[in-house]
N, C-alpha and C positions, 0 to 999 in steps of 0.2 A: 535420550528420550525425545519422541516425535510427536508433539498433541495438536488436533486441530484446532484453532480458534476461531477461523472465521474464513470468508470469501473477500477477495477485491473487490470493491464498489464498483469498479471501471470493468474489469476484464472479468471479473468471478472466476478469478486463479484461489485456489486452496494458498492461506496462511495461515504458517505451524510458527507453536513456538517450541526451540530446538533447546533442550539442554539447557532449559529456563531464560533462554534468549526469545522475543520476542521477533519475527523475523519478518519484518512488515513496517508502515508508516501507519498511525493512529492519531486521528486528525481531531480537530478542536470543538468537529460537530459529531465527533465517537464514529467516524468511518473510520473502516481498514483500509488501506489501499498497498499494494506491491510495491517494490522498489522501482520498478520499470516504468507503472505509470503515475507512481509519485515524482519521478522524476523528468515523463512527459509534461504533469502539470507546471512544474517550476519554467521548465523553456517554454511551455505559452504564454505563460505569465509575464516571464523575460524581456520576450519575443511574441507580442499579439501578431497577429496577421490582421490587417487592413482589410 
């Protein structure tokens, strides 16, 4: 089963929850965000740029 829940914050990629898996990052201020750029944010975080 394939439901939609919502948009990425960042990119407004469609996030489903698959097979009662939620398939996305859900963040502390109730955003969605994608794997791809939940995980852009952690290497900026890492890794500021000057």
């Amino acid at each position: 089963m394939k439901e939609l829940v919502g948009s990425c914050k960042c990119c407004n990629k469609n996030i489903y929850c698959l097979d009662g898996f939620f398939n996305g990052i859900h963040t502390e201020n109730n955003e969605i965000l994608c794997f791809e750029c939940y995980q852009n944010l952690l290497q900026e975080k890492e890794n500021p740029q000057s």
